[in-house]
C-alpha positions in Angstrom: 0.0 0.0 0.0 0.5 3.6 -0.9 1.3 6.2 1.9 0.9 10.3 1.5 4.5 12.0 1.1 3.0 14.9 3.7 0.8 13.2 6.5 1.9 9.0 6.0 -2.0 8.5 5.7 -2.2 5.2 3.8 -3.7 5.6 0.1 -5.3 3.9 -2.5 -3.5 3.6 -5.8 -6.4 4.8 -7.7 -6.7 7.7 -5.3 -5.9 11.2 -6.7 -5.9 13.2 -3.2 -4.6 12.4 0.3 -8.4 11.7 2.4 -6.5 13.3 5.0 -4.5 16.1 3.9 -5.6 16.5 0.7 -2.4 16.8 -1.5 -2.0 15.8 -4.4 -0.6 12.3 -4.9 0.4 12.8 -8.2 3.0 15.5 -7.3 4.5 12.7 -5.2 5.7 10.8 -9.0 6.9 14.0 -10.3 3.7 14.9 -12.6 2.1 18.3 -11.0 2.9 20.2 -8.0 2.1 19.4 -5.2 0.9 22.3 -3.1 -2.7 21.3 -5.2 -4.6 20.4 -3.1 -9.1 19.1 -2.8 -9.5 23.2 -2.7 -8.5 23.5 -5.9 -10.2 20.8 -7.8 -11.7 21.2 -11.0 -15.6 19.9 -12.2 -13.0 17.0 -14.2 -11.2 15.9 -11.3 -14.4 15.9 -8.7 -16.2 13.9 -11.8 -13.0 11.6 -11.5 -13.4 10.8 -8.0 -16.9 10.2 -8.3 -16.5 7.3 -10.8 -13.3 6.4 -8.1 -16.1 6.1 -5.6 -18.8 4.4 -7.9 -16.1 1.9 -8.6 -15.0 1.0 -5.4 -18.8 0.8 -4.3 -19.1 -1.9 -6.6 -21.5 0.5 -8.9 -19.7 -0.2 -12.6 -22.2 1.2 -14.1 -22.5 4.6 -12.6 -18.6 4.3 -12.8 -18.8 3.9 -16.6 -21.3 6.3 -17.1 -19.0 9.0 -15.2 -15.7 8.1 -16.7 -17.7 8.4 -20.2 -18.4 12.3 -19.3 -15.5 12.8 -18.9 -13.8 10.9 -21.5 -16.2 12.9 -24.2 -14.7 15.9 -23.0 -11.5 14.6 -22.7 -10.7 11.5 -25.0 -7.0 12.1 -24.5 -6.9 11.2 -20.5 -4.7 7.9 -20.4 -6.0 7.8 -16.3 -9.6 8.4 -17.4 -9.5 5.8 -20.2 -7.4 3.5 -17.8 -10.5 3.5 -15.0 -13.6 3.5 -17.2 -11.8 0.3 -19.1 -11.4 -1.4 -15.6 -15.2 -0.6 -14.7 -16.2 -1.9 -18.0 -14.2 -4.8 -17.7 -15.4 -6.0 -14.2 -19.0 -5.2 -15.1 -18.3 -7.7 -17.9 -17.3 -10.2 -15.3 -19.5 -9.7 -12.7 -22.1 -10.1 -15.7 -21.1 -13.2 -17.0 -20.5 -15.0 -13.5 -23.9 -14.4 -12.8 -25.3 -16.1 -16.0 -23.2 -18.9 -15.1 
């Protein structure tokens, strides 16, 4: 497991902010800076975390359907595409156990 660089909270990987401190984990690899923090969020990145949530609820399809938003507003976002691909993939999965 993941830990924050500022508070040692233990993270998610798919987590884009510390829950505690609310820094941004992607300053920790190098890729923005990291005094961003939750305050300065923008609709994208809240609209990211909500399919984070939908997904980790178990809720593909909300997670899909989220991811999608974004994605048509953004079909460049390697993170984005990298999500809704997982959500549709288990959805898939938890689909076809069922019919089993």
């Amino acid at each position: 497991m993941k830990t924050c660089s500022r508070c040692d909270n233990p993270v998610d990987l798919a987590d884009k902010y510390c829950g505690s401190c609310g820094i941004n984990l992607a300053a920790q690899a190098g890729n923005e800076s990291p005094l961003t923090t939750l305050q300065s969020l923008k609709v994208s990145d809240i609209r990211f975390n909500l399919g984070v949530v939908y997904l980790k609820a178990g809720k593909f399809a909300q997670a899909i359907a989220t991811f999608g938003e974004i994605l048509e507003k953004d079909p460049e976002n390697l993170q984005v595409r990298g999500m809704y691909e997982q959500a549709l993939k288990t959805l898939n999965n938890t689909n076809s156990d069922t019919e089993s």
